[in-house]
RODO-2510 file (C-alpha; in nm, 4 decimals, decimal comma):
residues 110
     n   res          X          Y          Z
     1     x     9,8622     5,2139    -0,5051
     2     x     9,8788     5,4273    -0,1794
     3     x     9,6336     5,6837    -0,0869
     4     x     9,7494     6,0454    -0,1718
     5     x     9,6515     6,3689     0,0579
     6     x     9,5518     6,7282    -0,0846
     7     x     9,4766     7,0150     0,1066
     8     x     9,2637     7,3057    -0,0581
     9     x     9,1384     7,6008     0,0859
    10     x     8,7970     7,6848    -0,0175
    11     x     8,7696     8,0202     0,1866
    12     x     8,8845     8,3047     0,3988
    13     x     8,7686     8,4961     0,6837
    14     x     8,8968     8,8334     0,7490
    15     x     8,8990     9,0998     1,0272
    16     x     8,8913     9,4414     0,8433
    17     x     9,1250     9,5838     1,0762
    18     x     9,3549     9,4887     1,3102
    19     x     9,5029     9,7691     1,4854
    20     x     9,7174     9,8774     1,2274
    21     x     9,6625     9,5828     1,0216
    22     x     9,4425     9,5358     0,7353
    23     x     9,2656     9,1863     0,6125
    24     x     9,3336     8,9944     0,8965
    25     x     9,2879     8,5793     0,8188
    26     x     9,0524     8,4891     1,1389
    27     x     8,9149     8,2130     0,9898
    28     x     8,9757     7,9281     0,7302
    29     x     8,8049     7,6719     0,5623
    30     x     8,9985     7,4150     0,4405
    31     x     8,9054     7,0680     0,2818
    32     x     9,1681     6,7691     0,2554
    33     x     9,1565     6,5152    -0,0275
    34     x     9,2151     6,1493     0,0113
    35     x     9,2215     5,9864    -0,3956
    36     x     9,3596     5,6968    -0,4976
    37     x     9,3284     5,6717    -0,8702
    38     x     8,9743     5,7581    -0,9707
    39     x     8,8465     5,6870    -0,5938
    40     x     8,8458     6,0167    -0,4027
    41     x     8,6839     6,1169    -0,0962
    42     x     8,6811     6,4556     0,1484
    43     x     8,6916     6,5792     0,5092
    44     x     8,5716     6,9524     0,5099
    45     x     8,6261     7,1496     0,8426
    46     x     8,6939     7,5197     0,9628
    47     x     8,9836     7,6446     1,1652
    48     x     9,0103     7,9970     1,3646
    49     x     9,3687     8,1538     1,3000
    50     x     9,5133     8,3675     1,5963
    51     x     9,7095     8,6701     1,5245
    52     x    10,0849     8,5620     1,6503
    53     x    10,2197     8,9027     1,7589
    54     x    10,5932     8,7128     1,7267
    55     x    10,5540     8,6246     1,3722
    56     x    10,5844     8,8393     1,1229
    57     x    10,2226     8,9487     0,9531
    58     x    10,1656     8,7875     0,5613
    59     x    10,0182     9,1087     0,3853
    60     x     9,6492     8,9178     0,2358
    61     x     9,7763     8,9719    -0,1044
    62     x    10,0909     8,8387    -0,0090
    63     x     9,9410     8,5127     0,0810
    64     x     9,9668     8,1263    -0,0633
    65     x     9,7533     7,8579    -0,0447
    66     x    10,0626     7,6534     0,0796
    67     x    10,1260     7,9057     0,3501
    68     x     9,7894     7,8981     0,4831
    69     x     9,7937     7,4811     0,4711
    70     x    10,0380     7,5295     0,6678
    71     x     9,8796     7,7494     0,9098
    72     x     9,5692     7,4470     0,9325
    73     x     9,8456     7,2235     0,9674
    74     x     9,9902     7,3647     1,2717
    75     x     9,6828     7,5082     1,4358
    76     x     9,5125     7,1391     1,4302
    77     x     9,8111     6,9602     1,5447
    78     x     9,9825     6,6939     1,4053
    79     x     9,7754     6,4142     1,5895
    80     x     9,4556     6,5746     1,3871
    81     x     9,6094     6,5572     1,0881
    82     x     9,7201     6,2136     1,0751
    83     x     9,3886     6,1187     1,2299
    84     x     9,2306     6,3098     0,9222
    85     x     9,4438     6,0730     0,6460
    86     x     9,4122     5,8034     0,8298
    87     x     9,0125     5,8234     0,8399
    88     x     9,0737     5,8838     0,4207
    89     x     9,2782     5,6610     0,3664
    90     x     9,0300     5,4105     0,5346
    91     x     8,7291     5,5647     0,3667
    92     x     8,9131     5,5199    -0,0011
    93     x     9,0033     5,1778     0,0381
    94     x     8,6424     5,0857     0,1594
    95     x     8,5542     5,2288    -0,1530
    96     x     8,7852     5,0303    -0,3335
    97     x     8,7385     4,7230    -0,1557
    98     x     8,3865     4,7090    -0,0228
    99     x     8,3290     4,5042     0,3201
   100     x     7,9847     4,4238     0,1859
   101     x     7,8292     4,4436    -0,1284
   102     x     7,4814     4,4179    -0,2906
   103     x     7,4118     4,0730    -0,5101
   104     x     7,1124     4,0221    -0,7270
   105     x     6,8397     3,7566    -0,4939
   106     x     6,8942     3,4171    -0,6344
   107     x     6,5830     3,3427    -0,7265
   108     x     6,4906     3,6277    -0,9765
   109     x     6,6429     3,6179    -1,3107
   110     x     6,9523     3,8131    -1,3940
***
């Protein structure tokens, strides 16, 4: 089974006001899920959001989580992100296949 990707965000960070703009998303933390079955692990990180005069402005009630994954998305990059899964996708599997494991000592009784 391949390694499936999530991406949640667990908060916002607003300006108040923005010149004539109200709840302004400055800040997001986001976390992105690697799972694979019942094997899951997590990168959590923070990402500042700049205002893009050319775009037009999301009203904060307005917004989706999908639309603001997408704003992560683009602000990190697509280099960071596939870094990101690929560092999952590596940590999932070593869960699922350990390099090294623990064994009981020989010589005490099991």
């Amino acid at each position: 089974m391949a390694v499936a990707f999530t991406w949640k965000i667990e908060r916002l960070e607003c300006y108040p006001q923005v010149g004539d703009l109200e709840n302004v998303v400055g800040k997001v933390h986001w976390r992105l899920f690697g799972h694979d079955g019942e094997v899951q692990e997590s990168i959590y990180g923070t990402c500042d959001i700049d205002l893009d005069a050319q775009a037009a402005f999301v009203p904060f009630e307005a917004l989706t989580e999908a639309t603001i994954v997408a704003w992560v998305q683009a602000t990190l990059g697509a280099e960071a992100v596939d870094r990101h899964e690929a560092s999952l996708a590596q940590a999932v599997d070593a869960r699922l296949n350990p390099p090294i494991v623990p064994r009981p000592l020989p010589w005490s009784a099991a």
